[in-house]
C-alpha positions as CSV (number, residue, x, y, z in Angstrom):
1,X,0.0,0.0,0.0
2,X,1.6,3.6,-1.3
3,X,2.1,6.2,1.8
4,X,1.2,9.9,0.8
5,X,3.5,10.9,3.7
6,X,6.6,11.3,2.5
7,X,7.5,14.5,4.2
8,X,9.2,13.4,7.0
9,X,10.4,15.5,10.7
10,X,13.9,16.6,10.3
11,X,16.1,17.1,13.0
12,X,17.1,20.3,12.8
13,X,13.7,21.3,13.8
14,X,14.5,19.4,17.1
15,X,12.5,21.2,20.4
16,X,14.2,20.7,23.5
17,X,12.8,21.0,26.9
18,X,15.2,19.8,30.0
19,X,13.6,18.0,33.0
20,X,14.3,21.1,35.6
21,X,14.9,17.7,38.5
22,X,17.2,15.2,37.7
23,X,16.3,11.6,38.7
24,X,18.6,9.5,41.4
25,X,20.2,6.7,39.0
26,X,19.5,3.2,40.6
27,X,22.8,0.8,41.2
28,X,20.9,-2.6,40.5
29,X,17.2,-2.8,38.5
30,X,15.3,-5.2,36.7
31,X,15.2,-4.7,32.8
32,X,12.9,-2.1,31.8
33,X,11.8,-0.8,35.1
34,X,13.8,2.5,35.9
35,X,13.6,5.5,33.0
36,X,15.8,8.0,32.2
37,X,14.9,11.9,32.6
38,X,13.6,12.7,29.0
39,X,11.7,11.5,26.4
40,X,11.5,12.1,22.3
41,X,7.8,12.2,20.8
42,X,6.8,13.3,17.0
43,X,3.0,13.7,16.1
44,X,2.0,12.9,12.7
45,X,-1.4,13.2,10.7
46,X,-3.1,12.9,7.5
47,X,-3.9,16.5,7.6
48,X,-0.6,18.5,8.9
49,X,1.6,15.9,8.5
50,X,4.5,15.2,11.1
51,X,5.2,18.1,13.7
52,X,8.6,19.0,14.7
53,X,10.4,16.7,16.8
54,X,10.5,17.1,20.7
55,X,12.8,16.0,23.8
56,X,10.7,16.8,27.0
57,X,10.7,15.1,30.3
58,X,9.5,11.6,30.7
59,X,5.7,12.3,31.1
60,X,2.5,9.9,30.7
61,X,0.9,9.8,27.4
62,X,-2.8,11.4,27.0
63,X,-4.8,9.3,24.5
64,X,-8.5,9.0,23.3
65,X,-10.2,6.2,24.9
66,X,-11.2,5.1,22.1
67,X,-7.5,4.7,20.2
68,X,-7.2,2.5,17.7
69,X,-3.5,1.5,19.2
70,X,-5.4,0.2,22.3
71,X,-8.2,-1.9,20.4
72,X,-6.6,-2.8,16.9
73,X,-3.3,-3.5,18.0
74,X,-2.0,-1.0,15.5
75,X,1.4,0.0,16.8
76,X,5.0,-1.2,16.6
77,X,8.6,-0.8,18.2
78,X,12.4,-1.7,18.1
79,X,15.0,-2.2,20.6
80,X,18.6,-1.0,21.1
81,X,21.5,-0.3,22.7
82,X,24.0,2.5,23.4
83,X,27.4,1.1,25.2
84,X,29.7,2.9,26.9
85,X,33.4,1.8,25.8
86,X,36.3,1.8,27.6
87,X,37.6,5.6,26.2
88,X,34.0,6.5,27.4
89,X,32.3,7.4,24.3
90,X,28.9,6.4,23.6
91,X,28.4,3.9,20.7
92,X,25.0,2.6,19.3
93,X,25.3,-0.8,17.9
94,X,24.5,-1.0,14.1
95,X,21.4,1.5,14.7
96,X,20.2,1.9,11.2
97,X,19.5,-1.9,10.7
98,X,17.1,-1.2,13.4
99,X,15.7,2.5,11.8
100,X,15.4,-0.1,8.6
101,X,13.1,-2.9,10.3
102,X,11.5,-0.3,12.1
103,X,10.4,1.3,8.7
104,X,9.5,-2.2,7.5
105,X,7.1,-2.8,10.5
106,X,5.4,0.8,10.0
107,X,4.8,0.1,6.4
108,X,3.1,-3.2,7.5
109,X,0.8,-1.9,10.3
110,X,-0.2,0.8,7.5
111,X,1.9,3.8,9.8
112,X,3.3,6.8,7.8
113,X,7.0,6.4,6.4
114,X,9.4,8.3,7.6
115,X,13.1,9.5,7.1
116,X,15.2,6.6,9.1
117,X,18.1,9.0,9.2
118,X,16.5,11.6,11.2
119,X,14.8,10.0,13.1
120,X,18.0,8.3,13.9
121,X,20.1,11.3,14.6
122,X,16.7,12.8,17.0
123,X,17.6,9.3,19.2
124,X,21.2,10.6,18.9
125,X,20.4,13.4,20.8
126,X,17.8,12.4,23.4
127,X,20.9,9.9,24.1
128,X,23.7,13.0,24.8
129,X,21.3,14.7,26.8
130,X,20.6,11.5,29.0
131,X,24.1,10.4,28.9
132,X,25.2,9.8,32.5
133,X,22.3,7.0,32.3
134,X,24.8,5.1,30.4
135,X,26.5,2.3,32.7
136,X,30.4,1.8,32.7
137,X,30.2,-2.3,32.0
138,X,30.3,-4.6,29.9
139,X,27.3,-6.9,31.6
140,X,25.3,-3.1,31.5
141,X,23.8,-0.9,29.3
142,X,21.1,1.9,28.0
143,X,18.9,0.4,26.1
144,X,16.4,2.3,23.2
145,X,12.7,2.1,22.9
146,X,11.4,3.6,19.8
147,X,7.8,3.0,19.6
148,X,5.2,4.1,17.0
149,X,1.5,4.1,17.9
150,X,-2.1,4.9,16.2
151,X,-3.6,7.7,17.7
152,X,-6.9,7.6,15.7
153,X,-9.9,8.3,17.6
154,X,-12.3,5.9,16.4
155,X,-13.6,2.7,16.2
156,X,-13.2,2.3,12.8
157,X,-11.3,-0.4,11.5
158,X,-8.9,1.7,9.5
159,X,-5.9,3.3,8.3
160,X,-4.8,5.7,10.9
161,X,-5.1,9.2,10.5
162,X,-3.2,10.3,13.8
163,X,-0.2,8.8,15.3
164,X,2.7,9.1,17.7
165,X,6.1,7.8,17.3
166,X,8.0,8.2,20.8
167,X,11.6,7.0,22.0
168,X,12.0,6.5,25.8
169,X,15.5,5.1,27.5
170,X,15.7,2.6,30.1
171,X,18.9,1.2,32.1
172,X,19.7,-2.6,31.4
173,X,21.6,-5.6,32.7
174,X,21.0,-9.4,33.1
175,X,17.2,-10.0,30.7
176,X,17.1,-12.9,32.6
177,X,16.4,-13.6,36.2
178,X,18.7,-16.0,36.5
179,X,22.0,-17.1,37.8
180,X,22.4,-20.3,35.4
181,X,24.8,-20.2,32.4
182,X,22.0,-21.8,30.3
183,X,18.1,-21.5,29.7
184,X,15.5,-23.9,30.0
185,X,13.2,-24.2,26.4
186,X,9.7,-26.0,26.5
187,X,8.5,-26.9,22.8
188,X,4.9,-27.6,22.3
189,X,3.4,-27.5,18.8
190,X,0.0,-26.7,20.2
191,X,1.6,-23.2,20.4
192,X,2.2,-21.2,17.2
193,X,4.4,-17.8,17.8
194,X,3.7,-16.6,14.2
195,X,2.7,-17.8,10.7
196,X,3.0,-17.6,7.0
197,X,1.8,-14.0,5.9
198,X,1.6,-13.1,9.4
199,X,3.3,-10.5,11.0
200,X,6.5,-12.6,12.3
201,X,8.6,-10.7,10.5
202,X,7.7,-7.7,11.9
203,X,8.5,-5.9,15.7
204,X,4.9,-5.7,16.8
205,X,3.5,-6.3,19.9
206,X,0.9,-8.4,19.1
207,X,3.5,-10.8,18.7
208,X,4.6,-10.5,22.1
209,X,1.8,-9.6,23.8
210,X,0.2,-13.5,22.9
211,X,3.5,-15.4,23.7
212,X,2.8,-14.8,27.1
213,X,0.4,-17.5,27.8
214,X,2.9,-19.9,26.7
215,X,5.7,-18.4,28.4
216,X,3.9,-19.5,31.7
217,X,2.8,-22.7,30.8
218,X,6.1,-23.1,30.1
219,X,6.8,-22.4,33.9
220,X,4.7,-25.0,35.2
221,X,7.2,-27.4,33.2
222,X,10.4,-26.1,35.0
223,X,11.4,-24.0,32.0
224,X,12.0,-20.0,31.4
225,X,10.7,-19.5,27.8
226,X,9.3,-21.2,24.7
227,X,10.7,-22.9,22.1
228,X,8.1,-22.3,19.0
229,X,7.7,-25.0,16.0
230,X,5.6,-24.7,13.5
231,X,4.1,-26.8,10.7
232,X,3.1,-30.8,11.1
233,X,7.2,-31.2,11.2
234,X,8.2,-29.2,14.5
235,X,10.1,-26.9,12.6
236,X,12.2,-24.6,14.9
237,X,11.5,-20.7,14.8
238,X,12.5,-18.8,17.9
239,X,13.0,-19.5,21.0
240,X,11.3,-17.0,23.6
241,X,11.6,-13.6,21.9
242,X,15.1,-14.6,20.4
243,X,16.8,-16.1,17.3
244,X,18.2,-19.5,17.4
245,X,21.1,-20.9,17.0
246,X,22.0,-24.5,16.3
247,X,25.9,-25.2,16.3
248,X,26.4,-29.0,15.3
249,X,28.1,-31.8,13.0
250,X,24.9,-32.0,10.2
251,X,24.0,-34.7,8.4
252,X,26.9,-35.2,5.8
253,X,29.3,-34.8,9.1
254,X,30.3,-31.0,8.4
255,X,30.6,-29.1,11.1
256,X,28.1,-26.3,10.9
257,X,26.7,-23.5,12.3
258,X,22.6,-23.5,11.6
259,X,19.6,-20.8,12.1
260,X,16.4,-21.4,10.4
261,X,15.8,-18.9,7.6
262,X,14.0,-15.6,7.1
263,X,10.9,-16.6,5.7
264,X,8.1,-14.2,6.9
265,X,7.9,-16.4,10.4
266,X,11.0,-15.3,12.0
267,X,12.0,-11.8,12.9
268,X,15.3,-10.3,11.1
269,X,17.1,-10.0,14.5
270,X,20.4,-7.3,14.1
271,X,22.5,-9.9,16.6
272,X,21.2,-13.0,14.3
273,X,22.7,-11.0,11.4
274,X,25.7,-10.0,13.4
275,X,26.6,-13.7,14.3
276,X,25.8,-14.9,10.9
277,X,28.6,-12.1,9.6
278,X,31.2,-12.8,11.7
279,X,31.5,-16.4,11.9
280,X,31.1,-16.2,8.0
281,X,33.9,-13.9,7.8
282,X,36.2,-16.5,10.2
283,X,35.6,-19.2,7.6
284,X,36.5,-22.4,9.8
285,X,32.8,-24.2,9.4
286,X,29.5,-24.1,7.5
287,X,27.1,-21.1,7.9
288,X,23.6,-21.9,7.3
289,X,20.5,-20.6,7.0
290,X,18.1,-24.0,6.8
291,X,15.2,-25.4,8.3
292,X,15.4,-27.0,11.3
293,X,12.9,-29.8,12.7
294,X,12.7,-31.7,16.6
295,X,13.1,-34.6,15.0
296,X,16.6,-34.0,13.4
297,X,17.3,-32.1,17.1
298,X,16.4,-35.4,18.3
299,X,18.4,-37.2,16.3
300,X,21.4,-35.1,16.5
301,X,21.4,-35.3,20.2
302,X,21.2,-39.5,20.4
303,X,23.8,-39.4,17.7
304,X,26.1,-36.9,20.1
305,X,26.5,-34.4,16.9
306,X,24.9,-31.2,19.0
307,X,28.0,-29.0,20.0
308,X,26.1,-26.2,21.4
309,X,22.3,-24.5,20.8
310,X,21.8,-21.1,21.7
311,X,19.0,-18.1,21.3
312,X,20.5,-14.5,19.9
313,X,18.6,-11.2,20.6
314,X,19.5,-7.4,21.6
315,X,18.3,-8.2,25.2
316,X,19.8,-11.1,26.0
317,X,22.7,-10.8,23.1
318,X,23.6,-14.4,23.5
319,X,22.0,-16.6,25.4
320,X,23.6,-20.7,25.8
321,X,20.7,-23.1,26.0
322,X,21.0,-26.0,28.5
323,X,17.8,-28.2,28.0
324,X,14.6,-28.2,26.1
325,X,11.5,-30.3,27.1
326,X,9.4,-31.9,24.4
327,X,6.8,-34.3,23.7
328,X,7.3,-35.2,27.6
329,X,10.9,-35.5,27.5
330,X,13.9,-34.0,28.5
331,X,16.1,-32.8,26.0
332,X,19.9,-32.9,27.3
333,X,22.1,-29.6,25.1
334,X,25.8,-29.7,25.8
335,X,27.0,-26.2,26.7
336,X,30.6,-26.7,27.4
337,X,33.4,-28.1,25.5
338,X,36.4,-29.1,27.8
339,X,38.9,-29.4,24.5
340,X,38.1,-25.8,23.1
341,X,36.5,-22.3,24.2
342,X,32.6,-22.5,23.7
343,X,31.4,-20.8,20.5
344,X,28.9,-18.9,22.2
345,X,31.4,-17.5,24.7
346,X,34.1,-16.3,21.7
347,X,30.8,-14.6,19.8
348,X,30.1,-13.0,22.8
349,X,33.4,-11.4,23.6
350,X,33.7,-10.4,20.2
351,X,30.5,-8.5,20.1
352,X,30.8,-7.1,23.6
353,X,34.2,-5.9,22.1
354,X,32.9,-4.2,19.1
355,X,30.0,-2.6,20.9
356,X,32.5,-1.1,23.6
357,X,34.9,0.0,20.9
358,X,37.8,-2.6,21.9
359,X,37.6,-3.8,18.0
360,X,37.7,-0.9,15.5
361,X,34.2,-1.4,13.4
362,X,31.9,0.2,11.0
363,X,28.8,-1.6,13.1
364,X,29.1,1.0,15.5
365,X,27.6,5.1,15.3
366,X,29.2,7.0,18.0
367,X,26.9,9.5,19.8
């Protein structure tokens, strides 16, 4: 469907109002919990289109009761981080991949298009201004919350004709609760996270918001998040809200490096595409991006071919996973290898060392 608006906010229109009370900064929170002291917010509609940008204080949102965010689900948003490296400069971690699926997911949920470079360079600046938010760690960061909702005030099944795209800032450390070095997966196929010409492919959140039934179902089995299959063969899509991963000796005994393709079903995660880079630039097994099915999990596993399995997201980065219960078993994943240092933990270093500016890179935009 063609977008009239095409006129997009610029930055150097950019209102700012400073918070006249600073906030106390927390030592230890829960992700997503504790905000920063500002916020960005652009208005768009049919009419005027978009307003100038504006950094304000972190305020509630007033909306019509009647929204069509709140009863159509018609609203989107991304996630990202800014890293404080070692020389203390900020760095954003390949931001315009995100500006990129954020523009894809707009276009889907029928929001007006805008200019991914401004709107980029707007986060930029909420970011400076909200610096000292940013931790000094490498287990710690500030993470990014662009969100774009409907603001349409009607009942109407429809395009919108209002609408709010807003950035807030949050501190972030451990996404999991949890003191173990790997994550617990429970696969059921009566579950489906996403399907074909669905949404999967897209940062809604919808497609969060009805993963959580699972997620605690999945409790009540011992386990932290969901594995989703899909189709009469188990395929493997996600695991939780992350990519997967499945490091193994395949069928024809090459060592490889497997994560199930992007075929509408499975969001195009930046760290997925990150890890599938690098280790394709290090050239010392097969990269892959193939369907995966239980049964061939299964298989692998009796057969002692599984190396390592783990789940890729900007929350979590990279997350090792230690068993997975299915069809009333339980599903054994090594994590460790006592001959050679675990792939997960020589990704995870190398990303940690890109993001923090250890390893010159053009994946990172300094703010």
């Amino acid at each position: 469907m063609a977008d009239d608006s095409t006129q997009s906010f610029k930055a150097v229109d950019l209102v700012v109002q400073l918070s006249p009370a600073l906030k106390t900064k927390p030592h230890v929170v829960d992700f997503g919990t504790v905000f920063t002291d500002h916020m960005l917010t652009v208005e768009w509609s049919v009419t005027e289109g978009w307003q100038a940008p504006f950094i304000r204080p972190l305020a509630n949102l007033s909306l019509h009761p009647a929204c069509s965010s709140l009863h159509y689900g018609i609203q989107l948003f991304e996630g990202f981080k800014v890293y404080r490296g070692d020389d203390s400069r900020l760095r954003l971690f390949r931001p315009m991949l995100n500006m990129s699926r954020m523009a894809n997911s707009a276009k889907r949920a029928c929001l007006p298009a805008f200019d991914q470079t401004e709107l980029l360079e707007c986060i930029r600046r909420l970011v400076e201004i909200d610096q000292d938010w940013v931790p000094r760690s490498d287990s710690a960061s500030l993470y990014i919350r662009p969100t774009f909702i409907s603001t349409e005030p009607s009942l109407g099944v429809k395009r919108p004709g209002r609408a709010l795209l807003y950035v807030i800032l949050c501190q972030a450390g451990s996404y999991f609760n949890s003191e173990a070095d790997a994550i617990s997966l429970w696969a059921d196929p009566k579950y489906t996270r996403a399907w074909k010409g669905g949404t999967g492919d897209c940062k809604m959140g919808g497609n969060y918001g009805c993963s959580l039934f699972a997620q605690y179902e999945a409790g009540d089995y011992g386990c932290q998040q969901v594995l989703w299959l899909y189709g009469q063969d188990h395929q493997i899509t996600e695991a939780g809200t992350m990519n997967i991963f499945l490091h193994w000796i395949n069928q024809d005994g090459e060592e490889e490096l497997a994560t199930p393709p992007l075929d509408g079903i499975i969001l195009p995660g930046i760290t997925r595409r990150s890890i599938l880079e690098l280790t394709r630039k290090w050239g010392e097994f097969k990269v892959t991006e193939c369907y995966l099915t239980m049964s061939q999990l299964c298989s692998a596993l009796k057969q002692q071919r599984v190396k390592e399995m783990f789940g890729s997201g900007t929350a979590c980065m990279i997350c090792p996973i230690g068993h997975i219960v299915y069809l009333g078993e339980n599903l054994h994943i090594p994590c460790r290898d006592k001959h050679s240092v675990k792939l997960t933990s020589r990704l995870t270093k190398e990303l940690t060392d890109i993001q923090h500016g250890r390893t010159p890179s053009d994946w990172t935009f300094e703010v």
